[in-house]
C-alpha positions as CSV (number, residue, x, y, z in Angstrom):
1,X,104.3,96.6,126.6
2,X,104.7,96.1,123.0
3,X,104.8,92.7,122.1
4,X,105.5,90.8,118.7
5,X,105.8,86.9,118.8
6,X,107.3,85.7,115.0
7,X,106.7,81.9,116.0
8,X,108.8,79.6,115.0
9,X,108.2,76.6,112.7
10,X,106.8,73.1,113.9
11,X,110.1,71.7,112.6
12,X,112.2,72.9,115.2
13,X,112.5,70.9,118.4
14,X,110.2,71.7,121.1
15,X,113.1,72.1,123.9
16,X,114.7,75.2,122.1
17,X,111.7,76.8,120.8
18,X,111.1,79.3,124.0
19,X,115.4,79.7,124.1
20,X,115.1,81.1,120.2
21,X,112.1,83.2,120.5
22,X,114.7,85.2,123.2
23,X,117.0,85.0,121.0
24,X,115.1,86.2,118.1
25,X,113.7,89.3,120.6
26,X,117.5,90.1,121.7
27,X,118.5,90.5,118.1
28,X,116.1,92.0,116.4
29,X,116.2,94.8,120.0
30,X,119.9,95.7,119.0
31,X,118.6,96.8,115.6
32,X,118.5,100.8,114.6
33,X,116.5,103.0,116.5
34,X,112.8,104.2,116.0
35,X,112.6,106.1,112.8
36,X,109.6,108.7,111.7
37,X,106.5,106.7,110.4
38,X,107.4,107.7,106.6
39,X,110.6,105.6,106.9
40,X,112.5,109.1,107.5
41,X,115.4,109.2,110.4
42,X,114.8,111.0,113.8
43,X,115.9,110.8,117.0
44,X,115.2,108.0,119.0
45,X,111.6,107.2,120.3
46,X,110.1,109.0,123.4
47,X,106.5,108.0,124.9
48,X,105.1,109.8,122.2
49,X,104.9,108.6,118.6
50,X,106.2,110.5,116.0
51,X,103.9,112.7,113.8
52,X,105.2,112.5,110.8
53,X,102.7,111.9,107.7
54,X,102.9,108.2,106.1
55,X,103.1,108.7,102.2
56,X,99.7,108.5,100.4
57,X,99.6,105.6,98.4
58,X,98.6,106.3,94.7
59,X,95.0,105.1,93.5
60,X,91.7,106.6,94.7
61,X,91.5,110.4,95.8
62,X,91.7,109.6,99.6
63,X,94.4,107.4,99.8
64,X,93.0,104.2,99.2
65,X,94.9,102.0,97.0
66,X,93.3,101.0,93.6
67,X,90.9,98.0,93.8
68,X,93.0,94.8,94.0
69,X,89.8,92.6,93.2
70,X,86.4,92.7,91.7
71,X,85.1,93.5,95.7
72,X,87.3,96.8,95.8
73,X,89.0,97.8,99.1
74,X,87.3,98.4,102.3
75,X,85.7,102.4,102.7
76,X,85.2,104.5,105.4
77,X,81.2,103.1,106.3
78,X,80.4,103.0,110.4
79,X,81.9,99.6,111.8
80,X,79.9,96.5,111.2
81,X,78.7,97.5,107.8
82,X,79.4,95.9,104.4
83,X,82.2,97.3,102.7
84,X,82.3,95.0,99.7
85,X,81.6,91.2,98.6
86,X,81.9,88.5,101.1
87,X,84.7,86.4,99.9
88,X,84.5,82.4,99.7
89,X,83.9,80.5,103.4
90,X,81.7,80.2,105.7
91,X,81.4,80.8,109.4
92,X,81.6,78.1,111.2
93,X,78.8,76.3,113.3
94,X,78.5,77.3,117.0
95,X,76.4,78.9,119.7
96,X,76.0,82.5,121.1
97,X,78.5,83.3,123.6
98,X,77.9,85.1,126.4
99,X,77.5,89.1,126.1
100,X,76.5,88.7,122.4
101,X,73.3,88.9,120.9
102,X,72.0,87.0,117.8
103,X,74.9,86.3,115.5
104,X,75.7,88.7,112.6
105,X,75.3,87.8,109.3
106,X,79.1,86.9,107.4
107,X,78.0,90.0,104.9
108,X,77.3,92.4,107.7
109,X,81.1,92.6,109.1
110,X,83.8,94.2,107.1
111,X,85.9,92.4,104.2
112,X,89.3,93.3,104.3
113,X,90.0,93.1,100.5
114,X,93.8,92.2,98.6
115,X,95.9,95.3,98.1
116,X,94.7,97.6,101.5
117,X,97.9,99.5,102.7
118,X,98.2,99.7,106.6
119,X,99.3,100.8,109.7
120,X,100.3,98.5,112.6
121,X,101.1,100.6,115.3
122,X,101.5,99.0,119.0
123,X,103.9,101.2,120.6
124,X,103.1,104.6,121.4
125,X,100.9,107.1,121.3
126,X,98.9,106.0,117.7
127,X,100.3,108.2,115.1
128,X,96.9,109.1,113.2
129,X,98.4,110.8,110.4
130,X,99.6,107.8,108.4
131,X,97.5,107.7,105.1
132,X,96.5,104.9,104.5
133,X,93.2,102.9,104.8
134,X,93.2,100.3,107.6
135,X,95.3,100.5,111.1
136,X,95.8,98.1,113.7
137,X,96.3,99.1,117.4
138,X,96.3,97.7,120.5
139,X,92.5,97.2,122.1
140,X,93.4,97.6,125.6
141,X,95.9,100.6,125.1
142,X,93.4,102.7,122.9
143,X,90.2,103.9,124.1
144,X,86.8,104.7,122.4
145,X,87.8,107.9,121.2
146,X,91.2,106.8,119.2
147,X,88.8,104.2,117.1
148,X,86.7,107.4,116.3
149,X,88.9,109.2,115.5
150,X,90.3,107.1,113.0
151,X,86.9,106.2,111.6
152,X,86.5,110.0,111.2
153,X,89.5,109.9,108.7
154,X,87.9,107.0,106.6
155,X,89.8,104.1,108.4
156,X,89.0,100.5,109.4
157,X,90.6,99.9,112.4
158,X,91.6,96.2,113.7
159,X,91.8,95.3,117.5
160,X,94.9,93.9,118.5
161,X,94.3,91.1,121.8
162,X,96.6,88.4,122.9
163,X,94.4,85.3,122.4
164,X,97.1,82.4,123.1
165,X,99.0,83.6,126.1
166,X,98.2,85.2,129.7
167,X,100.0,88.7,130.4
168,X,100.5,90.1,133.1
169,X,100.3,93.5,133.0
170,X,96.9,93.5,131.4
171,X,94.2,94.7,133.4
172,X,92.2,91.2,133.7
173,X,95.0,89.5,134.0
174,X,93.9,88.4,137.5
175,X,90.7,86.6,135.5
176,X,93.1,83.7,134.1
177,X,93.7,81.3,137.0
178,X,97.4,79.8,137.3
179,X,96.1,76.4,135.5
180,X,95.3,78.5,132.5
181,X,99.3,79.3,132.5
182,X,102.0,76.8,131.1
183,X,105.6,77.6,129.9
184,X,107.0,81.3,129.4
185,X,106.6,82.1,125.8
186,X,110.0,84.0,126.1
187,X,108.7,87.6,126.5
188,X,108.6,89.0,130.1
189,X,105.2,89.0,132.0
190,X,103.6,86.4,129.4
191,X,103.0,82.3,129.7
192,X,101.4,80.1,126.9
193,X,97.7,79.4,127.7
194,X,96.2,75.6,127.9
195,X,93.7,75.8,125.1
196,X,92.1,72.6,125.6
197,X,90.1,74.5,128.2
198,X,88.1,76.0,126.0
199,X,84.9,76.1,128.5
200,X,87.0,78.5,131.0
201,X,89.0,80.4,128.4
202,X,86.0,80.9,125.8
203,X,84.0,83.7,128.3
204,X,87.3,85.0,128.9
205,X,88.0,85.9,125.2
206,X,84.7,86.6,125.0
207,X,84.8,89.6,127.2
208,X,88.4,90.7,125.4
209,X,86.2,90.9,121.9
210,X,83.2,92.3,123.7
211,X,85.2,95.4,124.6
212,X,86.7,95.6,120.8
213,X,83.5,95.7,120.0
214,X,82.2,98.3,122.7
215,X,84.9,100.7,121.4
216,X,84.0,100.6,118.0
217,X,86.9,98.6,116.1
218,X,86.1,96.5,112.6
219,X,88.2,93.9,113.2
220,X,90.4,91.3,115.4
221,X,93.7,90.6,115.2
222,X,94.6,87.6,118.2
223,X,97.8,87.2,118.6
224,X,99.7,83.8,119.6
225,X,97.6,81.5,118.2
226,X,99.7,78.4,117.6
227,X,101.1,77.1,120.6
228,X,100.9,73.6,120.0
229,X,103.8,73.8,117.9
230,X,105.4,75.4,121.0
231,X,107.5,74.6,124.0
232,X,103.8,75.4,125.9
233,X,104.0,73.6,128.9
234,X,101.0,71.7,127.9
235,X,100.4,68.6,125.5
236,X,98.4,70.1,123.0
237,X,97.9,69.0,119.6
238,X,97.0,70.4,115.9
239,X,93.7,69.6,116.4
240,X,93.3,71.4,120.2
241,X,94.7,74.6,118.5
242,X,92.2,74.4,115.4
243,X,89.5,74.1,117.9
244,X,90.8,77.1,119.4
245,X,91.5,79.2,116.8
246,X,87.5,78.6,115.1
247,X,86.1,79.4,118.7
248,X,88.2,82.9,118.3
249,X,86.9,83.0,115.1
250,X,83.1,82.2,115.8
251,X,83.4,84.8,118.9
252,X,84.6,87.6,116.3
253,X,81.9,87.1,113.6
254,X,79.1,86.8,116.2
255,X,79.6,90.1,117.3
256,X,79.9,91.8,113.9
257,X,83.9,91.8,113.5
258,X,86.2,90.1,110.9
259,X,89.0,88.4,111.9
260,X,92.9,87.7,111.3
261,X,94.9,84.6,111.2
262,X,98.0,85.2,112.8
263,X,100.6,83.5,110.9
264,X,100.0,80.1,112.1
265,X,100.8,78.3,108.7
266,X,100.5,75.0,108.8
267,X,96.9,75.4,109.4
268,X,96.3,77.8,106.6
269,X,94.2,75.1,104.4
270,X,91.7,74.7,107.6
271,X,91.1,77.6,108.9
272,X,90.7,79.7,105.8
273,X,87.3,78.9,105.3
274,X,87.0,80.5,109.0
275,X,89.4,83.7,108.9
276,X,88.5,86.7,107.2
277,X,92.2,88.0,106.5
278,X,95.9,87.1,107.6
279,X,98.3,88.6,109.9
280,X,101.6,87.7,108.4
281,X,105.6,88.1,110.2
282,X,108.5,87.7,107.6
283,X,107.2,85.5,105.9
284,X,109.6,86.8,103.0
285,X,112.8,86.0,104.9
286,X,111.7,82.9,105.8
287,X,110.6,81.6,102.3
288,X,107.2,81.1,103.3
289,X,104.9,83.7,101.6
290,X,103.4,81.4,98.7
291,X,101.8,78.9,101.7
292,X,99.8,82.4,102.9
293,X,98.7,83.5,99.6
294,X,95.4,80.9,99.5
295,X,94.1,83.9,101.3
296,X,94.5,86.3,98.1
297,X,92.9,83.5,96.0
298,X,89.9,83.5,98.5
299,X,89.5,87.5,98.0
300,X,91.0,88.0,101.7
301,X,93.8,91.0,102.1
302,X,97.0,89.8,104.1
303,X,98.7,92.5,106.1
304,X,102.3,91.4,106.0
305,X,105.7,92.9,107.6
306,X,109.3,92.0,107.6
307,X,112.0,93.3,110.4
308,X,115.1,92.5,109.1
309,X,114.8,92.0,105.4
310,X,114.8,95.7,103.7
311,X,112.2,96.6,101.2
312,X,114.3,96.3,98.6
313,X,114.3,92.5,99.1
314,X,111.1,91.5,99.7
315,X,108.6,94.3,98.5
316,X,109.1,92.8,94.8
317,X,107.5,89.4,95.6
318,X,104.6,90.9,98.2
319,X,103.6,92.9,95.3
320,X,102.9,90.2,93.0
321,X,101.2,88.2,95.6
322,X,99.1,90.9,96.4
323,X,100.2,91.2,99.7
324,X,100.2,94.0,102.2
325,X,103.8,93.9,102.5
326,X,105.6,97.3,104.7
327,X,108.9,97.1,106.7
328,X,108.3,97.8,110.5
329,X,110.6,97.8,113.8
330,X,110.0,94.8,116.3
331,X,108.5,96.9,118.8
332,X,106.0,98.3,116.3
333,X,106.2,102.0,116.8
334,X,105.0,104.6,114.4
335,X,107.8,103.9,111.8
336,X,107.1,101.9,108.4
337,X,108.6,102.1,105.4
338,X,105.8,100.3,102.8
339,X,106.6,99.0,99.6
């Protein structure tokens, strides 16, 4: 399943916040139909990705877009090596979690830098042609031998887990016991997790990262990651989901990989010291792009998309925020159209 969650602001009411996300899913679904990657029409999708090239974005001789900071953008170095400066903030305190070893140093994991171009790609078969310097794919759909691949053409390569809600077609789903579960969060198979139980859900996550890390991806990208602000099923507060999101956060670095915030805005001032790039949905249609850009300032790259705004309305601002910024389809195929 392919599954994108643009979660909706704290200001709405709680009672018609799983009701929208629907909503939201439905619309978006009767949009137009899977394109090529380079933006270019074609039929409509089959259980293979399309193989058409991504454009090459101008800059360095492999693709790689111009340095965006001092730190320059990530390279093509074995996972869990530096790659460039470690920007401002620190990791936060904690212990060893089960099925790590000693914790990594913040300067041994990779540093997603402002101005990377990327792929994000969890539909399909992974188109590998895309040029550009960083993909994100879906850990549990992509085996050993994808990530290798992809690190054979010079890319980082970001694991894509759902960390905030149980699913169940995934293949430990049977590990999350039905107190774990609260409300549906609107897509089929899925129900918001009670993240105050951090002692059952922490080896749980753990084991998630531990096989990012055993087949060879940079990075983390957890996905539905601010459910108090939900209709969750559960009481949970600002704080329960800051507590959450650091343990994520201290579970990632420990093993060697950065980590994404995924969108989760209102907590942007907290937890930047603890993420090591953002994860950003339409933020540009929304008018909320200036509250993510304290990651630029901090020297951390946010990889942004938009679904129904075309290029031609967002990619202008993006570019002078130094964000990431590409068009994609809601179920995150092959197609993109960057800006």
């Amino acid at each position: 399943m392919n599954r994108r969650n643009r979660l909706l602001p704290a200001a709405l009411a709680l009672a018609t916040a799983t009701a929208l996300l629907v909503t939201s899913c439905s619309s978006s679904g009767s949009e137009d139909d899977d394109d090529s990657a380079d933006g270019s029409p074609s039929a409509p999708p089959t259980a293979t990705a399309p193989s058409t090239p991504g454009t090459t974005d101008p800059g360095t001789p492999d693709g790689t877009p111009a340095p965006a900071s001092p730190t320059g953008p990530a390279t093509s170095t074995a996972p869990g090596t530096p790659s460039g400066t470690t920007p401002p903030g620190t990791t936060p305190p904690g212990t060893t979690p089960p099925g790590s070893t000693t914790p990594v140093p913040a300067g041994a994991r990779w540093q997603p830098t402002p101005g990377l171009t990327w792929q994000w790609q969890l539909g399909g078969t992974v188109d590998q042609s895309v040029d550009v310097p960083v993909y994100d794919i879906d850990g549990f759909e992509n085996d050993a031998s994808v990530v290798a691949a992809l690190h054979a053409k010079g890319r980082k390569v970001i694991c894509y887990i759902n960390a905030g809600s149980w699913e169940n077609f995934r293949p430990d789903a049977t590990a999350f016991a039905k107190a774990l579960q609260g409300s549906d969060t609107g897509w089929k198979g899925e129900k918001w997790f009670d993240i105050r139980k951090l002692d059952q859900l922490k080896p749980l996550m753990a084991a998630r990262f531990d096989m990012c890390k055993s087949k060879g991806f940079d990075a983390i990208e957890p996905d539905t990651i601010e459910a108090y602000n939900q209709n969750s099923g559960f009481p949970l507060t600002p704080d329960d989901q800051l507590k959450y999101n650091r343990m994520l956060a201290q579970l990632a670095h420990d093993r060697g990989l950065a980590i994404g915030l995924k969108n989760d805005l209102d907590q942007i001032p907290a937890l930047l010291p603890d993420f090591d790039f953002a994860v950003n949905e339409e933020c540009s249609q929304f008018d909320e792009c200036d509250r993510v850009a304290p990651f630029i300032k901090a020297g951390k790259a946010v990889f942004h998309v938009e679904y129904k705004l075309d290029t031609d309305r967002f990619c202008a601002k993006a570019k002078s925020l130094g964000f990431s910024s590409m068009q994609k389809k809601l179920d995150l195929n092959a197609w993109r159209k960057p800006c």
